[in-house]
Each structure stands twice: as C-alpha cells, then as structure tokens.
N, C-alpha and C positions, 0 to 999 in steps of 0.2 A: 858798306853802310854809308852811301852817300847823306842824303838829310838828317838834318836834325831830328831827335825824338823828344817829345815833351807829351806828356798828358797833359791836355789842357780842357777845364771843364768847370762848370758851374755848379760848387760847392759848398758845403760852412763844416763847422766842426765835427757833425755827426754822418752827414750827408751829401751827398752826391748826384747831379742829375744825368738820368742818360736819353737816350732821344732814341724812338724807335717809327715806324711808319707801317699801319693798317688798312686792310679796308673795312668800313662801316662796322659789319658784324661784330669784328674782336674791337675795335675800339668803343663801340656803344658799351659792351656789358664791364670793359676795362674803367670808363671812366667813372660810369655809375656805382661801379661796388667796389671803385679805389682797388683793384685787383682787378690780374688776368682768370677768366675763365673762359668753357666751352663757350665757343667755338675754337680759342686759342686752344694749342698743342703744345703739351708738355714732353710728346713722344720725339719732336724734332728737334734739331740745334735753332738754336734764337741769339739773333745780335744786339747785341747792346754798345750804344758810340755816343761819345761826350761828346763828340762835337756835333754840334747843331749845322752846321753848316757843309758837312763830310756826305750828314743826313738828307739835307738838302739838293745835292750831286746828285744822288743813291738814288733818292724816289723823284727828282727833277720835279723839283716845289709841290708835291704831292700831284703830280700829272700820272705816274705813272701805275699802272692797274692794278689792283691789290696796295698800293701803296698813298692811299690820298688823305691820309689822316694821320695828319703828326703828333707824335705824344710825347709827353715829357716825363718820364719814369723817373721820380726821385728813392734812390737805394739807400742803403744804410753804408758808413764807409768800410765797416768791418767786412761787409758783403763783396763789396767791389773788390778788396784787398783779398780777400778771402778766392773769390776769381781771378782775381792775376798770380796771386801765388800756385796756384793749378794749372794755371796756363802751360801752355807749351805757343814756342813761333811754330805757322804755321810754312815757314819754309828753316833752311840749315844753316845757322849760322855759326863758324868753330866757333867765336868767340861766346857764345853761350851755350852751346852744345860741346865742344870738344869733338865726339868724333859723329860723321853723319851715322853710323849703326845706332850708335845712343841716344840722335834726335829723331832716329825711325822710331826706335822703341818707344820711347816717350812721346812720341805724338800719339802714333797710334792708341794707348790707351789714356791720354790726356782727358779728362773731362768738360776741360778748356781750350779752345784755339785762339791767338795771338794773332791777327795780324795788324801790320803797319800799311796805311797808305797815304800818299799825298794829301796833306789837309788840301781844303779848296775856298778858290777866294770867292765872293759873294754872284761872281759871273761865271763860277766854278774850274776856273785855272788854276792846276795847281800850283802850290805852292812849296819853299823848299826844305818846308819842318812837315817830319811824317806827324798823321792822326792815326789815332789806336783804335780798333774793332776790336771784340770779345764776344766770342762765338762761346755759349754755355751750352752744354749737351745735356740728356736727359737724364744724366748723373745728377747734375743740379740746375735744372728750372724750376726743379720744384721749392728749391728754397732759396730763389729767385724771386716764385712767386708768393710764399707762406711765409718766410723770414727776411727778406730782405726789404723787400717793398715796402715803401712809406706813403707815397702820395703816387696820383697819376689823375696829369691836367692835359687837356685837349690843348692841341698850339694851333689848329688846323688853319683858326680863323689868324692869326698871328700868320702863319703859314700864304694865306693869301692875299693877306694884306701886302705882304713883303714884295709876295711875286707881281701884284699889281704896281707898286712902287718901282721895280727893276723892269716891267712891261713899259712903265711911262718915262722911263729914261731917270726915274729922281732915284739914284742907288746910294746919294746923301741919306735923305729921308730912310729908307731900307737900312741903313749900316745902323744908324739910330736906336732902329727898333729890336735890333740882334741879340739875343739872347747871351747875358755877359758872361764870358770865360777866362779862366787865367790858369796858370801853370801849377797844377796836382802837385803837392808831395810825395815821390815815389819813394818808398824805402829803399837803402842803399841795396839789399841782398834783392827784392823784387824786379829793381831797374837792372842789374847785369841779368837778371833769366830773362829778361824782357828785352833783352839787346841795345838797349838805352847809351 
C-alpha cells in the first residue's frame, strides 16, 4: 500500500455526493424524475466516485461515448456507509483480508466492489492519495436507487465549461469552478476492511 487513502467528497450531515457519467438517454429520464430509471439497468454493476475529478479521467471531460453527461448523484450517508461496509477490495490485501482463500470467498459473493485508484489532478496526472470507486451490484442498486437517492443535478454544462477553460490554457479559472471536496469521516472498523 503505497499511497495514501482518504475518502474525499462533497458532503453535509446527511448527505453525500457521488458523480457518475451517461449518455443522453439515462441521464434525461435521471434528471427529470430526480431518479434512475429505464433505460438505466439495475441487472448490471454501477459505479459510484466522490471524486469529481477521478470522474473526469474516467469519461475524459465527458468526451468519451456513452460517457458525455456528468451527473451529480447526492445519496444519503447511511447509504454510502451501508455500501462500504458490504464492500469487499477488489484485489488481496493480508492486512484486510488475512488469508487470499478468505478474500476469494468474500469477493466473489460481495455485493460490493472496493477499488482504489490514483486520485487525478485537474490535467489528470496522478496523484499520490488513492480515490475510492464503489462498484454496487444488483444486490443493491436497487436501493441505490429507491432508498438512497436524494437529489440528481446535470454538471454537464459545468463539465464543459471547465474543459473549455483547461482547452484555453486558464486552469486558474477551471480549479475555481471544481466542485468542493474534503476528507469523509471513515469509521474506524469500515477504514481497516477498506485497507485504509
């Protein structure tokens, strides 16, 4: 475990934002009924990532296809908690698994995947604190999307605006407009299964 781990995310007391990236179809009926539905899929795994900027790597400022509409999924925090404590890493690590038989076991029927990857900086190099991804399976998307969900706001134009700012050379202006994050409260038993 080279880098640091920290959840870092745009939060309040109740609430938690995660950032996810569609194309058109699931983001139109998402924003307008504040909820995922058809055409989204409940049958597949779905990622969910606090950081905005991990997001931004991932769909390469909403460039890439199926990917051009950023969203800002606020969850409830019992929700997210309730996810990570399901979690399993999606690789073996003794100090949270003890033995790799145990973290086969436990992955395989995980409802949750873990992984960590290099946060990234706004020209998308990374950096040397991991960012957290949360892979929910169709054990619970569905109350993802029935119980968890609070709100769901279009960043897309946010989205473009940025990338036209880092287009023009002004990534002042761009860092300005970033969506503000700071360092989650992991519970102590959560952050050791989470390799923390």
């Amino acid at each position: 475990m080279s880098a640091a781990r920290e959840v870092r995310a745009d939060f309040d007391r109740a609430s938690i934002v995660m950032y996810q990236a569609y194309p058109d179809a699931i983001a139109d009926v998402a924003v307008k009924q504040q909820k995922f539905g058809p055409p989204f899929s409940v049958g597949r795994m779905t990622w969910i990532k606090p950081s905005f900027l991990w997001l931004m790597h991932r769909s390469n400022w909403g460039r890439k296809s199926g990917q051009e509409r950023t969203l800002a999924v606020r969850i409830k925090r019992s929700g997210w908690e309730e996810a990570l404590g399901a979690g399993v890493l999606t690789a073996y690590e003794p100090k949270a698994h003890g033995t790799q038989e145990a973290w086969r076991k436990a992955f395989e029927s995980a409802p949750v995947h873990i992984q960590w990857d290099p946060e990234r900086t706004l020209r998308g190099a990374g950096l040397p604190h991991d960012s957290i991804q949360v892979g929910l399976s169709r054990a619970v998307i569905q109350r993802f999307v029935d119980d968890w969900t609070v709100s769901i706001t279009d960043l897309t134009p946010l989205t473009q605006k940025l990338r036209k700012h880092l287009d023009d050379g002004r990534a002042d202006q761009a860092t300005r407009l970033l969506p503000k994050e700071s360092v989650y409260p992991v519970p102590p038993e959560l952050a050791r299964r989470l390799g923390m």
